[in-house]
C-alpha positions in Angstrom: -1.2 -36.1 51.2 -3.0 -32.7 50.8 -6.2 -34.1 51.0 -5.6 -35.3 54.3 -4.1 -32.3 55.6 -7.4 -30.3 54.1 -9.6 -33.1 55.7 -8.0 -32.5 59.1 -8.0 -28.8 59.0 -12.1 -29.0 58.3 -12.4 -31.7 61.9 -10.7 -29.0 63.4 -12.2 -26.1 62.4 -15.2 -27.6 63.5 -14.5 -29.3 66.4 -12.8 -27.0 67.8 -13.2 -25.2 71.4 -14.6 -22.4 69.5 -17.9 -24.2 68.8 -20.5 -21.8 66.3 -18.3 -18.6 66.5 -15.4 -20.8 64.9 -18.3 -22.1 62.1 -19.4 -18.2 61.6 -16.1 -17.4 61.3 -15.9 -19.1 58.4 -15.5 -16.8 55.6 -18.5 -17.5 52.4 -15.4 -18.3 49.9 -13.3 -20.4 52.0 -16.2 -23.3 52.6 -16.8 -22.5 48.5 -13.1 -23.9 48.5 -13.5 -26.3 51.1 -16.5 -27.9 49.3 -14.8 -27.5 45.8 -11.5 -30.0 47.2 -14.2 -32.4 49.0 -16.3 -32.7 45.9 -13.0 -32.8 43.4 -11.9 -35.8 46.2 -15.4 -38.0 45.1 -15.2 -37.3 41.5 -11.5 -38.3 40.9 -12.1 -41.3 43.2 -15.3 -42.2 40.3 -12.8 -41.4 37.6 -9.4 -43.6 38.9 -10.5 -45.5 41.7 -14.0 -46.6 41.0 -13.7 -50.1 43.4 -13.3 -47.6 46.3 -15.7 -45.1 45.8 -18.5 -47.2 47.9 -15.9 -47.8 50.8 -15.2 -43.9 50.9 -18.4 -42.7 50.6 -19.3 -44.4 54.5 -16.4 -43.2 55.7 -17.5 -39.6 54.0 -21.0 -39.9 55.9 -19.7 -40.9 59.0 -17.6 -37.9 59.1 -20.4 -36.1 57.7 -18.8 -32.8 56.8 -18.4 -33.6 53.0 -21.6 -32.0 50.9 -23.6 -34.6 51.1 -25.9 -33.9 48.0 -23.0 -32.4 45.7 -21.4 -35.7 46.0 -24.3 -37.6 45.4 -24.5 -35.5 42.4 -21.6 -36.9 41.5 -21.8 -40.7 42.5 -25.2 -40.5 40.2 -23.2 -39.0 37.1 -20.5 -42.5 37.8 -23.3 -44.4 38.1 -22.2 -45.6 41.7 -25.2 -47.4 42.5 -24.0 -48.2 45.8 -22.6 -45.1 46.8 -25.8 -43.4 45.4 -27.9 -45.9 47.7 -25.9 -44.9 50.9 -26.3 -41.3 49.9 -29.9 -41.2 49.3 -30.1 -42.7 52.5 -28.1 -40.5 54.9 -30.0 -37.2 53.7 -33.1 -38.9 54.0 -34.7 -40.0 50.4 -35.3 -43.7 51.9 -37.1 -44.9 48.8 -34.8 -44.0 46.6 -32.3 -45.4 48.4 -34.4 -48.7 48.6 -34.8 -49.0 45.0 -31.2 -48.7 44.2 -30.3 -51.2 46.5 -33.3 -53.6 44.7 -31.2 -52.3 41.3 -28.3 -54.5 43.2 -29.8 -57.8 43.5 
């Protein structure tokens, strides 16, 4: 799938021997690209896979390489409570994240 090819090119990119220099290298428009196929992955997942979205956004932040924010952005406009919980919580808006997860109960 191309998505998985594009996810393992990113791990490698950035885990490779090169360390920051391979980061730096990075050309402006290709992490523009990078984080426009990332992002495209959440929102078709809220449009045709909505059951999943919550198990793929902790796989997403325990890769942590997605854009974190953009795809909250984009669990809030689904109205992925869960998802939006998890988010809120990995880049550090804890009460937020608390009251979604109260929205739950």
């Amino acid at each position: 799938m191309l998505l998985d090819q594009t996810r393992d090119r990113i791990k490698e990119l950035f885990a490779s021997g090169h360390g920051k220099a391979t980061r730096i290298s990075l050309r402006h428009a290709q992490l523009d690209s990078w984080t426009s196929i990332l992002t495209l992955h959440v929102r078709l997942l809220c449009e045709l896979e909505p059951t999943t979205v919550t198990s793929e956004v902790k796989r997403i932040i325990k890769e942590n390489f997605y854009p974190m924010e953009e795809c909250l952005k984009i669990v809030t406009q689904f109205k992925q409570i869960e998802a939006m919980a998890l988010l809120n919580s990995k880049i550090g808006s804890y009460t937020q994240s608390v009251q979604l997860y109260l929205e739950l109960l």
